[in-house]
C-alpha positions in Angstrom: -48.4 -6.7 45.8 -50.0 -6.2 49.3 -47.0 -8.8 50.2 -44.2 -6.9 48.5 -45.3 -4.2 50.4 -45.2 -6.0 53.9 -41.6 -7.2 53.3 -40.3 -3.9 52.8 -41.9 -2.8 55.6 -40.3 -5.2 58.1 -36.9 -4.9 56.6 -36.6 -1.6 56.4 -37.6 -2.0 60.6 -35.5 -4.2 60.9 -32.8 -2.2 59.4 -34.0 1.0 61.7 -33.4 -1.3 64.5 -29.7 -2.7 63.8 -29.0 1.2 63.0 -30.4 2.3 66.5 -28.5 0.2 68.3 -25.5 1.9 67.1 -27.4 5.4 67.4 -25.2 6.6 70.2 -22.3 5.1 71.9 -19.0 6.8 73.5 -15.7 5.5 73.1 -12.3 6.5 75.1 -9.3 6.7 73.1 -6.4 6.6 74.7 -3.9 7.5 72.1 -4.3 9.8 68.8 -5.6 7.7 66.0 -6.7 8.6 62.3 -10.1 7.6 61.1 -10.7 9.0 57.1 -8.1 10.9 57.0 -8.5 13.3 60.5 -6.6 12.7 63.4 -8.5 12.4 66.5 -6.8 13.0 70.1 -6.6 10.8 72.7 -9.8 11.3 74.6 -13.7 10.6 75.0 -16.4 10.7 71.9 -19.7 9.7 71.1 -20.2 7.8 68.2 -23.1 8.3 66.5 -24.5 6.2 63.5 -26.5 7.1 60.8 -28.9 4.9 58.6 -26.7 5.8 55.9 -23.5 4.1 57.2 -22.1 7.5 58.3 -20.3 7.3 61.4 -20.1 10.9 63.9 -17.3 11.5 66.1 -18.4 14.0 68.7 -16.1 15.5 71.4 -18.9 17.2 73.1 -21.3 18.7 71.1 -18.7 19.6 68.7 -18.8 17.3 65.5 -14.7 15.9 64.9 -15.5 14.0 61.6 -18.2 11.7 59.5 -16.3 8.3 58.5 -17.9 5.8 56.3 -18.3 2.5 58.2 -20.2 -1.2 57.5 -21.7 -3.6 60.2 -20.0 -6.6 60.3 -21.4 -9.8 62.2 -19.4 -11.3 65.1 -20.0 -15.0 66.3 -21.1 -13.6 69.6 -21.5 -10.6 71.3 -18.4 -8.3 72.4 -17.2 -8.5 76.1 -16.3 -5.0 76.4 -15.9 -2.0 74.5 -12.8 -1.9 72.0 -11.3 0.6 69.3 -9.1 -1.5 66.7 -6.4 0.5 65.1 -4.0 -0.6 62.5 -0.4 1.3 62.5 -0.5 3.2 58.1 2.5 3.2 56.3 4.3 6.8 56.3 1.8 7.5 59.4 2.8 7.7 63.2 -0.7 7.7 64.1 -2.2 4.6 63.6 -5.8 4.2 62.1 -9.1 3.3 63.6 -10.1 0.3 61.7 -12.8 -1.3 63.6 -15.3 -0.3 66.9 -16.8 -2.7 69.2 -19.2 -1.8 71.7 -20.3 -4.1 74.5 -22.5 -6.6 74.3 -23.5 -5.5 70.3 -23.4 -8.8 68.1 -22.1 -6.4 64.6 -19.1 -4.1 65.2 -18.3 -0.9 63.0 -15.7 -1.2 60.1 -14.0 1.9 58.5 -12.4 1.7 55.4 -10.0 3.8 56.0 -8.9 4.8 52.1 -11.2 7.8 51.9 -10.6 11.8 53.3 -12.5 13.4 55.9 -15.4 15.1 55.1 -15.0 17.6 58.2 -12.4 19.9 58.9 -11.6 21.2 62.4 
């Protein structure tokens, strides 16, 4: 039992640590882009992620919108800081499909079928 115990223990660290890596980063848009349903402006936000797989958009201290998002694994780590969009159908904005932040091995993946959860 005692080892049961143990293993949860050091996964769920290890989890707390893949999640705090990702705990607060800022991105620069420099177009609009759409990311569950709410169109962001071009412009600067943190990204803040929670253990749950929420993902916050902040233009300041003001909270834009929560997006669910998943960690995917790259082969290596990311040179540089990207936000991967993906032009919707019926949409002039496109949407924000995927974040990579420098050097980070995992990069942030939205599924983009679901609403916002915050208005602005």
């Amino acid at each position: 039992m005692d080892r049961k115990i143990l293993q949860a223990v050091v996964i769920t660290g290890l989890l707390v640590l893949a999640v705090s890596a990702y705990a607060a980063n800022t991105i620069t848009l420099n177009h609009a882009a759409m990311v569950s349903g709410k169109q962001l402006a071009a412009g600067e936000y943190q990204v803040k992620v929670s253990a749950n797989g929420d993902v916050t958009f902040l233009r300041g201290k003001t909270e834009v919108v929560t997006a669910k998002a998943t960690l995917k694994d790259l082969n290596k780590k990311a040179p540089f800081d990207a936000v991967v969009t993906k032009a919707m159908d019926g949409s002039s904005v496109p949407s924000i499909t995927e974040i990579q932040f420098r050097g980070k091995k995992q990069v942030l993946v939205f599924d983009n079928t679901s609403q916002a959860s915050n208005e602005q």
